[in-house]
N, C-alpha and C positions, 0 to 999 in steps of 0.2 A: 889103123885102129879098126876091129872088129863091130860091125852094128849089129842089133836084137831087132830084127823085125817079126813081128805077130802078126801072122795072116787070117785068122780068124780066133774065139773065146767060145768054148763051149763049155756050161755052166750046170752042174748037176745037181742037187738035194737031197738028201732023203730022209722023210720026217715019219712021223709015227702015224700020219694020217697017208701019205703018200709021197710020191717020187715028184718035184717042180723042176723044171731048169728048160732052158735056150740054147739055141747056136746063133751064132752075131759072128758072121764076115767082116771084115775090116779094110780100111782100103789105105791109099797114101793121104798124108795131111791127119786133119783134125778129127775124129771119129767120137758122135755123140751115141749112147746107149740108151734104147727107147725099145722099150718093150713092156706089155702086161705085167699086173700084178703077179708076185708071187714067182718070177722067173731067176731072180738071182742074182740082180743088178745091185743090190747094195752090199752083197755078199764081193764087191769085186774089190 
């Protein structure tokens, strides 16, 4: 069986006021998502 591993998420926006978003590296195990407002963590 084939596995899907994601080695990093980089997260873009773009609103009518401007461009938000992140890059978030990832590692093996459990990866929590902590970043400033307005970067596009609930967007995930």
């Amino acid at each position: 069986m084939h596995k899907l591993r994601i080695d990093a998420i980089k997260i873009t926006i773009h609103t009518p006021e401007k461009v938000f978003g992140t890059f978030i590296t990832l590692s093996d195990g459990l990866n929590i998502l902590r970043a400033k407002n307005s970067t596009g963590k609930s967007s995930i």
